[in-house]
Structure formats: structure tokens, C-alpha cells
Residue frames as qw, qx, qy, qz and C-alpha x, y, z in Angstrom:
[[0.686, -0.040, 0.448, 0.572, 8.25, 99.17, -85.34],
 [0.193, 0.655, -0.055, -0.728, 9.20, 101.98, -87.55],
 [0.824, 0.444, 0.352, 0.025, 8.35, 101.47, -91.46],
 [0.456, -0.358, 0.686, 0.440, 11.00, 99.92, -93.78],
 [0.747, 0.509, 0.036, -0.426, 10.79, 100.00, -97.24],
 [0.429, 0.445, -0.686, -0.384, 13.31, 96.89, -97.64],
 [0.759, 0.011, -0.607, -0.236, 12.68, 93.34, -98.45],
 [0.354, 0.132, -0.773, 0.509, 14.73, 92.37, -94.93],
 [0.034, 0.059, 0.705, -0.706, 11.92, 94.03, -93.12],
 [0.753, -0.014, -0.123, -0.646, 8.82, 92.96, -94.91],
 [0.470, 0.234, -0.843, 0.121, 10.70, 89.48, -94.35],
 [0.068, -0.041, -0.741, 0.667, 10.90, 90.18, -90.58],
 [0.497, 0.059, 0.228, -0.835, 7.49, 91.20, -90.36],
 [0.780, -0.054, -0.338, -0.524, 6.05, 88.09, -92.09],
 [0.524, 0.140, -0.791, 0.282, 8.21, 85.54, -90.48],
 [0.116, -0.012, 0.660, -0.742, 6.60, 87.12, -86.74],
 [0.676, 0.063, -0.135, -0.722, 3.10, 87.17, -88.34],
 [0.580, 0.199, -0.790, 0.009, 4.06, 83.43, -89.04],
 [0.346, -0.082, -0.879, 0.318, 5.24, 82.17, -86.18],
 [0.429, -0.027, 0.399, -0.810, 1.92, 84.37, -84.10],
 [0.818, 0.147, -0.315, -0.459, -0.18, 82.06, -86.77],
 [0.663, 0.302, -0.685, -0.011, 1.44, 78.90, -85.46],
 [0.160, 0.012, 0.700, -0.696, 1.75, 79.75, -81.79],
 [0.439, 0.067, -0.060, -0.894, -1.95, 80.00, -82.37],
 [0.759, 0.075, -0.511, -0.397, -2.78, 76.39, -83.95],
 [0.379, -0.066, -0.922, 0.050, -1.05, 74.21, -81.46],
 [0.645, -0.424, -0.568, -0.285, -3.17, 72.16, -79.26],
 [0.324, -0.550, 0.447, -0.626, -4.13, 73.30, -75.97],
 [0.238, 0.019, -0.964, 0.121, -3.93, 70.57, -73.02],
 [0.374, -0.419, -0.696, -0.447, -7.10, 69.27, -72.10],
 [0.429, -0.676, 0.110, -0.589, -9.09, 70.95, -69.05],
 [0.895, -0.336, -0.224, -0.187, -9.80, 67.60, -67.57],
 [0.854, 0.106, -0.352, 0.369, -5.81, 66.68, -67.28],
 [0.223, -0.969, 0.098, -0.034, -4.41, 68.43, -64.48],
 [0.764, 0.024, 0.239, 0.599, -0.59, 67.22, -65.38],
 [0.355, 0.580, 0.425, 0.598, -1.35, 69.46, -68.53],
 [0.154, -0.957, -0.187, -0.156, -2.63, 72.72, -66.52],
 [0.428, 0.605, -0.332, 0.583, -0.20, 75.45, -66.02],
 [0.615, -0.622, -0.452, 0.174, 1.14, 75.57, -62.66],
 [0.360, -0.911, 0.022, -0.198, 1.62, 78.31, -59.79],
 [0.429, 0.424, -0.698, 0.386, 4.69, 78.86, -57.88],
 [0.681, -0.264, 0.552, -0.402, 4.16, 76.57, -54.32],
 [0.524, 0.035, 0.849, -0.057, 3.98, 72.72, -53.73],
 [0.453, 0.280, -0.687, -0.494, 4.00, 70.77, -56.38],
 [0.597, -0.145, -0.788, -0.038, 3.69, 67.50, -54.49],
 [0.555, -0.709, -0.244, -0.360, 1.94, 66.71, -50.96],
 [0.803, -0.071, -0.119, 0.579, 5.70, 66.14, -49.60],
 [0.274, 0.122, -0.112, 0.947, 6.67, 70.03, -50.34],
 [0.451, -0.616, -0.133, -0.631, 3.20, 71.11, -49.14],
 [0.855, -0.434, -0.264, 0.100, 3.98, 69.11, -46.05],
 [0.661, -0.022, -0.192, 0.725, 7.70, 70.75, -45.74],
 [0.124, 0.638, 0.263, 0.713, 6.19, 74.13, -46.11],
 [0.318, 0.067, -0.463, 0.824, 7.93, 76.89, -43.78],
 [0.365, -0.482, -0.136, -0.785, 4.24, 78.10, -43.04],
 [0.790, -0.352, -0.484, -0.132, 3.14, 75.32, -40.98],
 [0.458, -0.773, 0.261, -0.352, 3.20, 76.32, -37.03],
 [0.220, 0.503, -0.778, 0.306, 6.10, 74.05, -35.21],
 [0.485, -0.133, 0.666, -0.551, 3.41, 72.48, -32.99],
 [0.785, 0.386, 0.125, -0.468, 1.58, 71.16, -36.21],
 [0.408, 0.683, -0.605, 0.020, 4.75, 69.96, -37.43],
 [0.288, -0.300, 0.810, -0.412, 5.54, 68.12, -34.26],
 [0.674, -0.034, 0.579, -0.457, 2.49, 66.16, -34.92],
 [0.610, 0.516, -0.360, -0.482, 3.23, 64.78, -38.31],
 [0.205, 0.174, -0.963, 0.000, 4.59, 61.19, -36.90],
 [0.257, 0.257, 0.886, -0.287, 1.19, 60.37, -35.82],
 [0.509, 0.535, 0.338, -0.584, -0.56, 61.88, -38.14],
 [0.585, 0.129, 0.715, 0.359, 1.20, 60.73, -41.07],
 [0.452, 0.646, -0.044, -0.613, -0.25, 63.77, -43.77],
 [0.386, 0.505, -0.479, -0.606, 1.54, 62.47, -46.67],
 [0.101, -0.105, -0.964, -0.223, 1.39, 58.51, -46.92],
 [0.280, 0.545, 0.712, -0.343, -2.40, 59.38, -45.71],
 [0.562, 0.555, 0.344, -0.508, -3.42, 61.81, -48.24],
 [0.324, 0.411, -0.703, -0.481, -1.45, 60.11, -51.29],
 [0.037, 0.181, 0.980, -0.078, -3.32, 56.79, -49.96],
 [0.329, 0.535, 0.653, -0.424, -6.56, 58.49, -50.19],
 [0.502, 0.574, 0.578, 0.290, -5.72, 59.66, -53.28],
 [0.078, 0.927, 0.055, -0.362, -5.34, 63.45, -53.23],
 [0.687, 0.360, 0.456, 0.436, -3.81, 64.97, -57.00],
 [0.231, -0.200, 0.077, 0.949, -2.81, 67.87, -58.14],
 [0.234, -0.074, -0.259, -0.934, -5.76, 70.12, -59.60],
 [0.243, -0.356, -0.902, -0.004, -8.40, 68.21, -57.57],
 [0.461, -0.565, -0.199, -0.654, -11.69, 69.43, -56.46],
 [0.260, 0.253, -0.801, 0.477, -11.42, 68.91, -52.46],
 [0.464, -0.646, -0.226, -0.563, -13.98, 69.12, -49.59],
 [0.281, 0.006, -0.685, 0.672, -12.58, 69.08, -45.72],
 [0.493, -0.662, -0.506, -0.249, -15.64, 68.87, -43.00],
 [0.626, -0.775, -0.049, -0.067, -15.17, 71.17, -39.89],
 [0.474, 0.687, -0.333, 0.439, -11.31, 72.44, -40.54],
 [0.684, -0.622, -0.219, 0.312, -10.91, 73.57, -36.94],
 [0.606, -0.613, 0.099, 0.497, -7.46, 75.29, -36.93],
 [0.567, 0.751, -0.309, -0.140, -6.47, 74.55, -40.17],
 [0.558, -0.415, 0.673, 0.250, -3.83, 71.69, -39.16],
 [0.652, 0.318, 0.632, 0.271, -4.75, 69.86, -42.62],
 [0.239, 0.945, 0.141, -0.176, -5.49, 73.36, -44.52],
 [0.076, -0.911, 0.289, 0.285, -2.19, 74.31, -44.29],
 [0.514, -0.134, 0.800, 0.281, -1.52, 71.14, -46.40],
 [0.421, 0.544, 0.725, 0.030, -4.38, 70.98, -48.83],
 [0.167, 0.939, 0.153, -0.258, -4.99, 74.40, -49.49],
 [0.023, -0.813, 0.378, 0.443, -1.55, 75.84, -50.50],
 [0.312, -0.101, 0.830, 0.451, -0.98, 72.44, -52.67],
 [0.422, 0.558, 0.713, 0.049, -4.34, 73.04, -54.38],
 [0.019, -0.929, 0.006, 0.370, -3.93, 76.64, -54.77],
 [0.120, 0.853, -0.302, -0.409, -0.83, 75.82, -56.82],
 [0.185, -0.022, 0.888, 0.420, -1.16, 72.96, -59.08],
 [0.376, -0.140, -0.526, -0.750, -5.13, 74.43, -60.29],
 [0.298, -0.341, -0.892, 0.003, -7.31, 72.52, -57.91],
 [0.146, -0.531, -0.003, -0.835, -9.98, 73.97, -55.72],
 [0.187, -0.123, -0.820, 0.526, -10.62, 73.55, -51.78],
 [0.509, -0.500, -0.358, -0.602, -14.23, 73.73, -50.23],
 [0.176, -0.033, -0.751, 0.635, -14.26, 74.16, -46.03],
 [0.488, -0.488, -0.564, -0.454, -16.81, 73.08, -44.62],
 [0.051, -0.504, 0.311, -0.804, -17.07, 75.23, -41.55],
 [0.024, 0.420, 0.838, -0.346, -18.87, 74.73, -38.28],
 [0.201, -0.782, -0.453, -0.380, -23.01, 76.34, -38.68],
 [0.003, 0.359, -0.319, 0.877, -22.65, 79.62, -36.53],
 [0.614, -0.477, -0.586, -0.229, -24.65, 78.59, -33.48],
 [0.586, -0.755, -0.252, 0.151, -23.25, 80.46, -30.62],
 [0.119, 0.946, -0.293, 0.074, -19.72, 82.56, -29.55],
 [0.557, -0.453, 0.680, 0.153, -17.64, 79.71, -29.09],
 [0.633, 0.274, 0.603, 0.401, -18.50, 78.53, -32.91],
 [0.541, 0.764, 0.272, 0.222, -18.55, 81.51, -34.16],
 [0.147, -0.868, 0.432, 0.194, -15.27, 82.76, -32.79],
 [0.673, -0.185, 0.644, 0.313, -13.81, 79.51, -34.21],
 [0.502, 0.706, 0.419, 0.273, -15.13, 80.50, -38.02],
 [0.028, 0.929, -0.333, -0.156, -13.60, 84.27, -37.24],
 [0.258, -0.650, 0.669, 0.253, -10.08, 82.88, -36.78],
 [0.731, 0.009, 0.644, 0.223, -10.46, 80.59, -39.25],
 [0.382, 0.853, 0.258, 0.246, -11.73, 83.01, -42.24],
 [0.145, -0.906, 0.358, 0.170, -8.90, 85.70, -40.43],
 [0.665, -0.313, 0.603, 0.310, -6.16, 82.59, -40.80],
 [0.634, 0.347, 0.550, 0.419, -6.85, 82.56, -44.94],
 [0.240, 0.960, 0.055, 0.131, -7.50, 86.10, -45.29],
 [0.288, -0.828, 0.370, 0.307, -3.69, 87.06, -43.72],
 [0.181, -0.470, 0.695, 0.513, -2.26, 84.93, -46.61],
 [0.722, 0.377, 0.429, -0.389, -4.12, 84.85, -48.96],
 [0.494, 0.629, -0.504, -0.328, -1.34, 83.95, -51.98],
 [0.175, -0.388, 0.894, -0.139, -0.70, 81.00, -49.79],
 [0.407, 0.138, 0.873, -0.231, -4.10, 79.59, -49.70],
 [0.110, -0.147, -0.684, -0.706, -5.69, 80.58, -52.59],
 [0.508, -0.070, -0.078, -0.855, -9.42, 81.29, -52.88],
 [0.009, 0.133, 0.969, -0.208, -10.62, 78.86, -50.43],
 [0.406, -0.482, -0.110, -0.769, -14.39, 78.80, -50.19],
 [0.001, -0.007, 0.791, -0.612, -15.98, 78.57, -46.75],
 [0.574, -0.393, -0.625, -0.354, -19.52, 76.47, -46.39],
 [0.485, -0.413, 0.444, -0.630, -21.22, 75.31, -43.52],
 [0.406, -0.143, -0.893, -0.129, -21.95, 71.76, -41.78],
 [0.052, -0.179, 0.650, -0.737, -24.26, 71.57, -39.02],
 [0.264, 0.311, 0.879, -0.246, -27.99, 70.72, -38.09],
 [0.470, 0.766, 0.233, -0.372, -29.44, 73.22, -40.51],
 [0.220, -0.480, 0.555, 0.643, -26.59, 73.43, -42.89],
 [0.791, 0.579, 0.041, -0.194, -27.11, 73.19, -47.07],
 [0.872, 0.221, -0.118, 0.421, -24.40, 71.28, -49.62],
 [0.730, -0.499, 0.252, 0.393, -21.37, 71.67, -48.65],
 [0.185, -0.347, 0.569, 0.722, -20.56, 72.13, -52.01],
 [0.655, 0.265, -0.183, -0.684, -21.94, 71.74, -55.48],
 [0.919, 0.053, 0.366, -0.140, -23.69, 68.31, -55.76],
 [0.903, 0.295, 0.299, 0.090, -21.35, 66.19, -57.82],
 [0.361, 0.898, -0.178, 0.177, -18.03, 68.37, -57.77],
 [0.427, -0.740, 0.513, -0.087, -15.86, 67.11, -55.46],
 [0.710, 0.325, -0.587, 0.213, -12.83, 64.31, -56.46],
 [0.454, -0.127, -0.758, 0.451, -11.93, 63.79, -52.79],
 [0.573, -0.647, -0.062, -0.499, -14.50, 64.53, -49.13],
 [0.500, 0.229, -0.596, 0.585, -12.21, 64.43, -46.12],
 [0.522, -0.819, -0.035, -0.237, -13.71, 63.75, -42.30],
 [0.553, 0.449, -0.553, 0.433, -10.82, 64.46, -40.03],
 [0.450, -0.292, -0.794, 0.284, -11.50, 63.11, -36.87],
 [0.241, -0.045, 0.392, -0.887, -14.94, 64.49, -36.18],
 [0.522, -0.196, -0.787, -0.266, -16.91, 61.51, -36.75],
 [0.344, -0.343, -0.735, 0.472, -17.37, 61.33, -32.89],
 [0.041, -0.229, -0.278, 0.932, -18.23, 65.01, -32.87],
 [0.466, 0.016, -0.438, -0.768, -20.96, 64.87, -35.17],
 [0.568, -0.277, -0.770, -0.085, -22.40, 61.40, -33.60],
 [0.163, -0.411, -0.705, 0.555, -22.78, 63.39, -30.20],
 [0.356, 0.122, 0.066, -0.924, -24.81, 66.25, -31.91],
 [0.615, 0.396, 0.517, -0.445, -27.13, 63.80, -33.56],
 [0.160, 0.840, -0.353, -0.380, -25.35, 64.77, -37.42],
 [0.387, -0.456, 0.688, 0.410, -23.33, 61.65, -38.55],
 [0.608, 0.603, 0.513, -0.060, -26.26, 60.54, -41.05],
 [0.154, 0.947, 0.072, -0.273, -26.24, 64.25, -42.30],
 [0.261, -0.748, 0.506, 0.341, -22.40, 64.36, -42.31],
 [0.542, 0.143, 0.786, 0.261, -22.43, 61.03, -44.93],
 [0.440, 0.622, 0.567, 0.314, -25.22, 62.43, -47.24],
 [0.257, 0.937, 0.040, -0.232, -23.85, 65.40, -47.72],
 [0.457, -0.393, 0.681, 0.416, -20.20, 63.57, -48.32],
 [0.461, 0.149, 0.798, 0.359, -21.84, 61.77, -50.83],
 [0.400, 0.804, 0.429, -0.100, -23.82, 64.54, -52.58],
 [0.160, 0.911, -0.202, -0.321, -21.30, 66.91, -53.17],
 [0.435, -0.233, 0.783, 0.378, -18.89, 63.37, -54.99],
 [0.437, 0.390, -0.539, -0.606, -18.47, 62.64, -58.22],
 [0.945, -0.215, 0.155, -0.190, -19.20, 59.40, -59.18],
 [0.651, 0.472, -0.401, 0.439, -15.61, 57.77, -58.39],
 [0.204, 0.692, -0.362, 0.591, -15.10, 59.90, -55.95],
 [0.579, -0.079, -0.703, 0.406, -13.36, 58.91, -52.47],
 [0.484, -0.715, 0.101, -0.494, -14.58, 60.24, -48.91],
 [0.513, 0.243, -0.667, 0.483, -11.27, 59.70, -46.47],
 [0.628, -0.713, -0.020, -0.311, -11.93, 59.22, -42.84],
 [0.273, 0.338, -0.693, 0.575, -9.71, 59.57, -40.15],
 [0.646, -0.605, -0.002, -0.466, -11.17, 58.87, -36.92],
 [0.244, -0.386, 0.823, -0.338, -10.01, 57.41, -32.95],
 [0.615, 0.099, -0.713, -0.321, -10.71, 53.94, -32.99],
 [0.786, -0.369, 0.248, -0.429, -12.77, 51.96, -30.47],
 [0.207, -0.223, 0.951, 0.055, -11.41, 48.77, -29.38],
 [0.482, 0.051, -0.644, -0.592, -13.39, 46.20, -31.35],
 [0.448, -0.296, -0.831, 0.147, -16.44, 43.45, -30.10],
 [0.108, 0.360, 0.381, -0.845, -18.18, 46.69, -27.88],
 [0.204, 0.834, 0.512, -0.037, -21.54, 48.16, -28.15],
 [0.282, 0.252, 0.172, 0.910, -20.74, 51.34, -29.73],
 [0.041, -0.540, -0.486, 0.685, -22.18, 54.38, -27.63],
 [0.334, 0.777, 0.493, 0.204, -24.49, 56.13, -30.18],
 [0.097, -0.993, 0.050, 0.043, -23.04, 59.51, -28.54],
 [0.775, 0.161, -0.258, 0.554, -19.34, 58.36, -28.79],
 [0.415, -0.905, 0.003, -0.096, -19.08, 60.05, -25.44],
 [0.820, -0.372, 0.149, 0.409, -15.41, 58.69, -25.10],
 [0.230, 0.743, -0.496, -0.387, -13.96, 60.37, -28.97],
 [0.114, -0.334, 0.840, 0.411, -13.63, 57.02, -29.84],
 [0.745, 0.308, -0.049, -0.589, -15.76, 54.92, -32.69],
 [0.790, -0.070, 0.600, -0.105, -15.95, 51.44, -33.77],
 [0.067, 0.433, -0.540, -0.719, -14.91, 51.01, -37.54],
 [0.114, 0.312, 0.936, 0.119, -17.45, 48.66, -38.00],
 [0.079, 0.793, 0.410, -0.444, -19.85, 51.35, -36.92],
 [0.078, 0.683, -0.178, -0.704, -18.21, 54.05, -39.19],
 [0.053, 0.127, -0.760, -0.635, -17.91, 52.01, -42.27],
 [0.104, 0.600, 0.792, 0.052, -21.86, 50.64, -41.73],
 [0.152, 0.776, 0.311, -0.527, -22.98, 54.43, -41.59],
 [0.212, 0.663, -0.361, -0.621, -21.23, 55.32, -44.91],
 [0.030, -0.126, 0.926, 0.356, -22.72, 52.49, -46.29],
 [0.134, 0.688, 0.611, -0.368, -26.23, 53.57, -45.15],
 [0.146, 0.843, 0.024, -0.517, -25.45, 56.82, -47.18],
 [0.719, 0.649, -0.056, -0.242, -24.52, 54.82, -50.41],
 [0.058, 0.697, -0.703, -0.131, -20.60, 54.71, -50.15],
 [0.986, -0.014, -0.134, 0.102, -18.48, 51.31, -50.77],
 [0.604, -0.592, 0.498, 0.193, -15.54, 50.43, -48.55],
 [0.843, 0.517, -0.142, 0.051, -12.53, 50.30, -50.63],
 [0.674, 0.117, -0.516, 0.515, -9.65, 49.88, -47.91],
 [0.528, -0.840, 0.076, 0.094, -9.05, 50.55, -44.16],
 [0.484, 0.626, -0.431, 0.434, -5.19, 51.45, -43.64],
 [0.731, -0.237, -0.328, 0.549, -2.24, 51.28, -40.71],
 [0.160, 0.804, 0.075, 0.567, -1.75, 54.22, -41.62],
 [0.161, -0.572, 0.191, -0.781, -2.56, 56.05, -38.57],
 [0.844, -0.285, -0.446, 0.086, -2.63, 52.89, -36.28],
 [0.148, -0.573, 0.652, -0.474, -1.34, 53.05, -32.33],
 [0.699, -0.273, -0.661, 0.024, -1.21, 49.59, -30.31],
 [0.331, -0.063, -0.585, 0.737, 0.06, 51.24, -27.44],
 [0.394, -0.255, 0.197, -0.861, -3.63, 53.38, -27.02],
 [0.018, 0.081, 0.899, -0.431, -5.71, 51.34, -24.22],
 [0.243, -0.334, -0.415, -0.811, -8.86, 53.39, -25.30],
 [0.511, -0.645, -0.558, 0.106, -9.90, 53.16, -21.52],
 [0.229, 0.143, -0.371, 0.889, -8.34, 56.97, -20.15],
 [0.088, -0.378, -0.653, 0.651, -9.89, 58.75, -17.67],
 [0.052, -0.475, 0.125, 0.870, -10.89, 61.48, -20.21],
 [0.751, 0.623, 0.219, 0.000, -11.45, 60.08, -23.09],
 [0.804, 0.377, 0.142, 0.438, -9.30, 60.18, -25.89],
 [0.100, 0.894, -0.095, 0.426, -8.69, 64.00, -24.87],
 [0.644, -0.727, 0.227, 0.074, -6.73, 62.46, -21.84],
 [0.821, 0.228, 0.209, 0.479, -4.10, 61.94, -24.78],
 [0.027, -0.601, 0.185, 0.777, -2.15, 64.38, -26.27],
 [0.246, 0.241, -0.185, 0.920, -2.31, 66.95, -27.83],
 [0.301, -0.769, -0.030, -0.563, -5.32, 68.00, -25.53],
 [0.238, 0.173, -0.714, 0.636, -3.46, 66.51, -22.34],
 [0.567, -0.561, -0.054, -0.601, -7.13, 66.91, -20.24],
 [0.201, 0.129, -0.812, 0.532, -6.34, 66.09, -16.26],
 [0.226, 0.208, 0.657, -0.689, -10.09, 66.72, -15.63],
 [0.347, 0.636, 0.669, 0.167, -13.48, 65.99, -17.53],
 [0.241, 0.303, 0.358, 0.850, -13.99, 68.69, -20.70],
 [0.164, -0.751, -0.270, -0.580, -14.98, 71.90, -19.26],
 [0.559, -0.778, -0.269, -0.097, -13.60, 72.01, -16.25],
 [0.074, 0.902, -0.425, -0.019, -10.49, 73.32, -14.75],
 [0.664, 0.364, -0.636, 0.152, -7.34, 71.07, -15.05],
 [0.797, -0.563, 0.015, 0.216, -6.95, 68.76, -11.47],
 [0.008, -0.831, 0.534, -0.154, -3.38, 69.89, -10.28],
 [0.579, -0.306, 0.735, -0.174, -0.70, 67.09, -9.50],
 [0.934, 0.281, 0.112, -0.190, -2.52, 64.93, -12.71],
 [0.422, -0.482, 0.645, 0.417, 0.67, 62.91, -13.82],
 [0.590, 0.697, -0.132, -0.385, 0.74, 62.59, -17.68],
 [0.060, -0.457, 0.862, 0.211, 3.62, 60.74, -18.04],
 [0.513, 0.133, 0.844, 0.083, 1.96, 57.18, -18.84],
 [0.489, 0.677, 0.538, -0.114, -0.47, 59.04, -21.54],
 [0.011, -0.870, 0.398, 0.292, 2.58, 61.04, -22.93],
 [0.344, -0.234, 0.897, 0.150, 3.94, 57.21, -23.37],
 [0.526, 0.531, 0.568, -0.345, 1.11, 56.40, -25.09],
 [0.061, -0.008, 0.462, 0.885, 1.26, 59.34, -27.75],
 [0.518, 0.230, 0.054, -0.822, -1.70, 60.17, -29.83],
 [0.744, 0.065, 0.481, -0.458, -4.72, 57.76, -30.46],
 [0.403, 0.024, 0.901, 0.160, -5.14, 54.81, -32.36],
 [0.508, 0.523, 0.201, -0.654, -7.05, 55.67, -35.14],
 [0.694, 0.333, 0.624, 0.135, -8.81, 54.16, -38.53],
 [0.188, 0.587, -0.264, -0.742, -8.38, 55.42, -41.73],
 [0.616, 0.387, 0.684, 0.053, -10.62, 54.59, -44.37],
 [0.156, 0.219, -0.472, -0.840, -11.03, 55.12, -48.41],
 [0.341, 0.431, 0.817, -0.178, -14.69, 55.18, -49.33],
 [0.085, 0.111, 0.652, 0.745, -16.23, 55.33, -53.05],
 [0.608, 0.385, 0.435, -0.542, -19.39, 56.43, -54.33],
 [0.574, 0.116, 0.720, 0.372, -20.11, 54.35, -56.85],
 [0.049, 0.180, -0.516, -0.836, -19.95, 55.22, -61.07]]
């Protein structure tokens, strides 16, 4: 501003001093409240992170059986929330979580597979490539590790929600599901919730320690995250099928979306008819909300 020597503009000059002094005094909104925290442009709610023109048509397609939003507003997920997601895969959930955390203040922890050969450690490439190509979308995800040697997942006692998304079975044929609990529960607050998705055994069975089929008992899954401290604080419909038989040739992978016509690892049998397991849809599956306690 050039200098004035009249009253009108020593006025103007005190009146801006002023209101800088005043801007100054009010009250900032409290860290804790994430309402209060300024937000990003993206999803606001898990509805427009769910509509969101990123998400691949095929991943889209699968949102009547998988239900994203009445599952993660039933487990609880919030705007500016510490997250933790075990063993991402693709990123089908990511491309939910991430860009809604990324732009209401919250922060997302992926727990990767443990690099342990070239078939897990081409899955980590394309997963670390998948956040690096947009990275205003997904914000500043970090990538951990789970596996038989793995360390926390996160920092002990930072997470507001711990999300397995149906790899409960995968972790009970390495040997891991113990592991996969106490590290759920180390890296919760106390409060905090640890959602499970998982295929559901038919009930009243012996439950195969290896859950060679993909599918688990929910008795079984809720007794192991009660071995590792948690309390059961609701099973949902959620993500319920009556129409899966949980007897395919395949296992659960004789479902879509893997469609297998021959046991895993081998080529597909020509001729396999799909049509009854197409009827079907995708598995029957539990979905729990488990606390660690305050």
C-alpha cells in the first residue's frame, strides 16, 4: 500500500490490523473432531466414494453382492478415520477407502502380502504402481506387510477401524490366522472395531483347520478373535447368499468371479457348464463387527 497521510487511510489500515487480530483469536476446531477438519475436494460420504468414476466396471458389477456401503457404514467407517485393510489384493475395497480417507483427513494403512516369491511380489508391484498412477486420488497410502515374518501392521494403538476382507481362509491355510488377529488387535485403539468379511461354512461341521474349500465356520472365526482379545459385537445379513450350497466342485472359487472349471492351478476343463454356479452368484458370506475392549 502506498503511504497516506489522511485520517481515511490510517482508518483503513487499523480496521485490517483489527480484523487480522480477530481472525486470529477465534477458536480452532478440535483435532480429535473430524466433522470440524477442513476437507479436500473427493467423497465426502462412502456413497460418493462408492459412485466414483475411478472404479473399474468389473468392480462395479460386483457391488450387489458385496454391498460396500451398508457394509462399511455398519462397521462403522467415518470420515477422518485411521484405517487398516489386511492383504488389499487388487484394490477392489481401496478404491473405496482410500480416496474417501484421502479427502475428509483420515489415513489408510495396507497391509500388503510379505514378499516371498514372484507371484507375491508381482502382486505388491501392481499394487504400489495402482496408487502411484493416481496419486491425488488415493492420497498417501502407506504400504506394510502381513505374513509369517511380518512386524505391526501399523502403529500399536492407531487404528479406529482393521478390515479382513475375505482372507481369513487364506491365512488359515498358511498357518497365520492367530498372527492375523494379534496384529488386528495391536495396531486398535481401545474401541476400536476389526470388520470381517469372510465365505461362510455351512454350520454343525468340523471346520478344516486349512479351510481347504475358502469357506469358514463363523463360530470358528468369531472363537479365534476372541482368543486374540476381541468381543463380538454383531454378525450381519449383510453379505448373506441362501442360494450358495457350499459343496462346488472347486471350492468357493467354482463361484464367480473366479469361475474355476478345474482344481486351482491347473488349466480350465473345456465343456465345464457354469450356468448353475452363475445362478448361484457370489458366496454366502459372514460379516462381523469386533471390539477391542476400552
Amino acid at each position: 500500500m502506498r503511504s497516506e497521510s489522511s485520517g481515511a487511510s490510517r482508518r483503513l489500515v487499523l480496521t485490517g490490523a483489527a480484523a487480522l487480530a480477530l481472525a486470529g483469536c477465534k477458536p480452532k476446531p478440535k483435532a480429535a473432531d473430524p466433522a470440524a477438519m477442513p476437507v479436500k475436494g473427493g467423497p465426502q460420504t462412502i456413497a460418493e466414494a462408492v459412485a466414483g468414476d475411478w472404479r473399474l466396471p468389473a468392480d462395479r458389477a460386483r457391488d450387489p453382492w458385496r454391498h460396500p456401503v451398508e457394509t462399511l457404514t455398519w462397521w462403522g467407517l467415518k470420515p477422518g478415520m485411521t484405517v487398516v485393510e489386511f492383504w488389499p489384493g487388487a484394490g477392489w475395497y481401496t478404491d473405496i477407502i482410500a480416496p474417501f480417507l484421502e479427502a475428509t483427513g483420515g489415513k489408510l494403512y495396507e497391509a500388503d502380502l510379505e514378499p516371498s516369491g514372484p507371484a507375491a511380489t508381482q502382486v505388491i508391484q501392481a499394487y504400489a504402481a495402482k496408487l502411484a498412477a493416481k496419486p491425488k486420488l488415493y492420497g498417501k497410502v502407506e504400504i506394510t506387510a502381513f505374513g509369517p515374518t511380518s512386524g505391526p501392521v501399523a502403529p500399536d494403538g492407531s487404528a479406529d477401524l482393521v478390515l479382513f476382507l475375505r482372507n481369513l481362509h487364506n491365512w488359515m491355510a498358511a498357518g497365520i490366522a492367530d498372527k492375523a488377529f494379534k496384529a488386528a488387535f495391536a495396531a486398535l485403539k481401545p474401541g476400536g472395531v476389526l470388520g470381517i468379511e469372510e465365505h461362510r461354512a455351512a454350520p454343525g461341521q468340523v471346520q478344516d483347520v486349512l479351510a481347504a474349500s475358502g469357506y469358514v465356520q463363523q463360530a470358528y472365526a468369531i472363537q479365534l478373535a476372541k482368543e486374540a482379545g476381541f468381543i463380538l459385537a454383531g454378525a450381519s445379513a449383510i453379505n448373506a447368499n441362501p442360494k450358495d450350497t457350499k459343496d462346488h466342485p472347486f471350492g468357493v472359487w467354482t463361484l464367480p468371479p473366479t469361475r474355476l472349471s478345474a482344481p486351482r492351478g491347473q488349466p480350465p476343463k473345456p465343456g465345464f457348464d457354469h450356468a448353475k454356479y452363475e445362478a448361484i452368484g457370489e458366496s454366502d458370506r459372514m460379516t462381523l463387527k469386533l471390539v477391542k475392549p476400552k
